[in-house]
N, C-alpha and C positions, 0 to 999 in steps of 0.2 A: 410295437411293444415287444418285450424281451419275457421269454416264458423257461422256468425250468422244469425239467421232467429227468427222471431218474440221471441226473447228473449230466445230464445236455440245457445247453441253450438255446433255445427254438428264436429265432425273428418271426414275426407274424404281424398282417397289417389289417384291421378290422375298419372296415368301409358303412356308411351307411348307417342309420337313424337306431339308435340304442334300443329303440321300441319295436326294430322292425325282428320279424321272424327270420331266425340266424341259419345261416347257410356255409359251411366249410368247404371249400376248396382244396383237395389234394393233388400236387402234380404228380408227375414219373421220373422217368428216367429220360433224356439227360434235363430235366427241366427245373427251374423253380417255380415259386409262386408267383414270377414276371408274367410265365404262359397265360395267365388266365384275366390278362387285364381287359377281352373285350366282354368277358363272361361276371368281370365286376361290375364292369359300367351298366350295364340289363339288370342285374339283380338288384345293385344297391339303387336302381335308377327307378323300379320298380314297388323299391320300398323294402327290399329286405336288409340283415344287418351281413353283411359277407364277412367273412373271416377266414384267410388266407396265410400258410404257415409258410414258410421256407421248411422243408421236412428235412432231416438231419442229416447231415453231409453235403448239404446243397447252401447255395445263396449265401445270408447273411447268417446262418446257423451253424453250430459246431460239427466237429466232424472229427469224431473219438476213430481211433487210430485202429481197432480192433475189427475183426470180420465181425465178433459175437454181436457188438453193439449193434448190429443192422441188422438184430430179427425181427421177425415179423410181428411178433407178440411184443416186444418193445415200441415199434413203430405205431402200432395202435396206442399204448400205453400214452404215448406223446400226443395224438387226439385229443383224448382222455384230459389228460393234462393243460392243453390248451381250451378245451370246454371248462374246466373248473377254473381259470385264471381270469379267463374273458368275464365268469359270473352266468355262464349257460346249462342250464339243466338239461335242456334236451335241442339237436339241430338236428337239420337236414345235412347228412353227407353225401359229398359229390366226388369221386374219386377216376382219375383217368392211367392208365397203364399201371405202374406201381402203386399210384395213387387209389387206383379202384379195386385193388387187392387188398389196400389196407383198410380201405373204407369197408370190403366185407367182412374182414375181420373184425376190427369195430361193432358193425351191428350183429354180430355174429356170438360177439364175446358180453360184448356191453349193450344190449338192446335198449335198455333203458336210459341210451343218451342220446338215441336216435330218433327223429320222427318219421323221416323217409331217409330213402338212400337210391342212389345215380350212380352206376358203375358205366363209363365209358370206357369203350373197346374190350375191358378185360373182363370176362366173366367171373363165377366162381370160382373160387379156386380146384375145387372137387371136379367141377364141370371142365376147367383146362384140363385137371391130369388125366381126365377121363376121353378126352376128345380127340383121341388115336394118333396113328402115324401119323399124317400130315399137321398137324399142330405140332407133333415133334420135328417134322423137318423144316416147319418155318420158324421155329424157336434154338435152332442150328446154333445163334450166337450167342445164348447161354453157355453152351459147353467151353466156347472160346475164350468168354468172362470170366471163367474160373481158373485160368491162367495167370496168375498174378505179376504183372510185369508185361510179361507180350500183350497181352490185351491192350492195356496200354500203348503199348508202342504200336501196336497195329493200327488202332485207332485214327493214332497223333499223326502216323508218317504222313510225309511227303503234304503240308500244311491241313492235318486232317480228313486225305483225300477218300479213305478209305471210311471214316464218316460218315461222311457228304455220301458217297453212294450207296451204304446201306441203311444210313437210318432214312432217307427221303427227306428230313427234317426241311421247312417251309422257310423257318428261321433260325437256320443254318451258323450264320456266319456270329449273330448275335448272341445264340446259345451257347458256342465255338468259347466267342467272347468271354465269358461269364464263367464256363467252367476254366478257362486257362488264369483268370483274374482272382477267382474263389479257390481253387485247388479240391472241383468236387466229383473229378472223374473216378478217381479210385475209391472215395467213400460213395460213390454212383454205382459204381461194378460191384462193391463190398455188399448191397443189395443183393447181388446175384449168387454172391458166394457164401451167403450166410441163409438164405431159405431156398434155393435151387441147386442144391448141390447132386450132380450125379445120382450121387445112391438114391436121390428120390425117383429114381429110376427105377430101380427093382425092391424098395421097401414098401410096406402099404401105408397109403395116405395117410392125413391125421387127421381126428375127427373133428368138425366143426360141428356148434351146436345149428339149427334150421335158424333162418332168417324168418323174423315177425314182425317185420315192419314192409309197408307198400313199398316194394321197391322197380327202377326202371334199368333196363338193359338197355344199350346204343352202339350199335355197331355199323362201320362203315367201308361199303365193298369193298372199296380201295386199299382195305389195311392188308399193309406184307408180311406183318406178324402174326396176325392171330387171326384165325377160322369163324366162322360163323357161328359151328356148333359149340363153342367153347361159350358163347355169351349164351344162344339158346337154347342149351342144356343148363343154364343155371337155375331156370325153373324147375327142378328136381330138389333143388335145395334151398325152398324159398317157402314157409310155410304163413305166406300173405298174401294179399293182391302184390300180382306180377305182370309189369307191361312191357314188352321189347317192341323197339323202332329199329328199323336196320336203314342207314342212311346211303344213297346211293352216289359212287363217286367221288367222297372225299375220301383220304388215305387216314394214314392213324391218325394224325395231329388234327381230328376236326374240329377242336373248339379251335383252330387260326384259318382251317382252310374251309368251313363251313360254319362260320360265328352265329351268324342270323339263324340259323337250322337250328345249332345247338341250345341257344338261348330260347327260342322259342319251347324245345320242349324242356325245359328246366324250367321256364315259367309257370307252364301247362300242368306240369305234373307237382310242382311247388305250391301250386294254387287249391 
């Protein structure tokens, strides 16, 4: 189905039994809504109603030309928007890297559309800016993102080689595929350049209101981006029942390189 939201057109693909209890899928960065097809087949197999966006700039969804339109508070807004088109009062959000930065914003802003919330790999956002040098220097290739053009090109050289060895990505060549096919690498980076911009460097935070819904943390040893403490420090800013699992050995992308791990605890905690 085709959804609009502040003058974007969202692709979104709802799986699973109209009665069942609805569950949102958000991807990241470089991903669409492709990533999470073994995380559909469990839920909606389970009996829930999945609802899965391509989120703006990515996949089959538009990709407005401006940095502004990739902020964070928009990006929610299109949630939002996809929850009132579907006909859903209130889901369970599941969000993974950019995906789960916007999911806490979401329940953060709109609690009232939420009934749980799944943030994989990335904690709160308070709790990342808060989670010292070393989460700065494995966040290294934000600063490069905000290069408009070289980032690009650094990326793309030499068949995306430079890619391939830093993102670790599992499904590489297919993801590769997708953004050279969609044109959603610069509305991908446009992400970085519209809510991580430098000066949130030495300006103070912005304030989120506490999260009031049960929410779960998942983090996975193996990730080259982000620290431990940036997910379990989120319970500082979580005024609910708070569960983290830290998963051993997969790298970021665990919903492809630990599917069975991850669906298991989306069941669990969905339940």
């Amino acid at each position: 189905m085709r959804v609009e939201s502040s003058g974007v057109t969202l692709d979104v693909e709802v799986t699973g039994p109209d009665t069942g209890r609805p569950v949102v899928l958000l991807h990241g960065f470089p991903d669409s809504g492709r990533m999470w097809s073994r995380q559909v087949h469990a839920l909606s197999g389970a009996g829930h109603r999945v609802i899965v966006p391509d989120q703006r700039g990515y996949g089959r969804s538009d990709k407005p030309s401006q940095v502004d339109d990739y902020n964070i508070v928009l990006l929610a807004a299109d949630v939002v928007a996809v929850l009132d088109d579907v006909g859903v009062e209130k889901a369970a959000v599941v969000g993974h890297d950019w995906g789960a930065a916007v999911a806490w914003t979401v329940a953060s802003f709109a609690p009232e559309r939420v009934d749980r919330l799944v943030a994989l790999s990335v904690g709160h956002p308070l709790a990342f800016a808060a989670a010292g040098l070393e989460q700065r220097e494995k966040s290294w290739y934000m600063l490069l993102f905000q290069f408009e053009g070289i980032a690009e090109e650094w990326l793309t050289a030499d068949g995306w080689a430079n890619f391939r060895q830093w993102s670790h990505h599992p499904d590489a060549d297919a993801v590769i595929a997708e953004l050279e096919a969609s044109g959603s690498l610069t509305p991908g980076l446009n992400w970085y350049r519209a809510n991580v911009h430098p000066r949130a460097l030495v300006e103070p935070p912005p304030e989120f209101p506490p999260v009031t819904v049960p929410t779960l943390g998942v983090w996975s040893s193996g990730d080259f981006a982000l620290t431990e403490a940036q997910m379990t420090g989120s319970y500082h800013f979580v005024a609910a029942p708070w569960r983290y699992h830290r998963l051993e050995g997969p790298g970021h992308w665990m919903q492809l390189e630990a599917a069975d791990d991850v669906n298991q605890l989306l069941l669990e905690f969905l339940a």
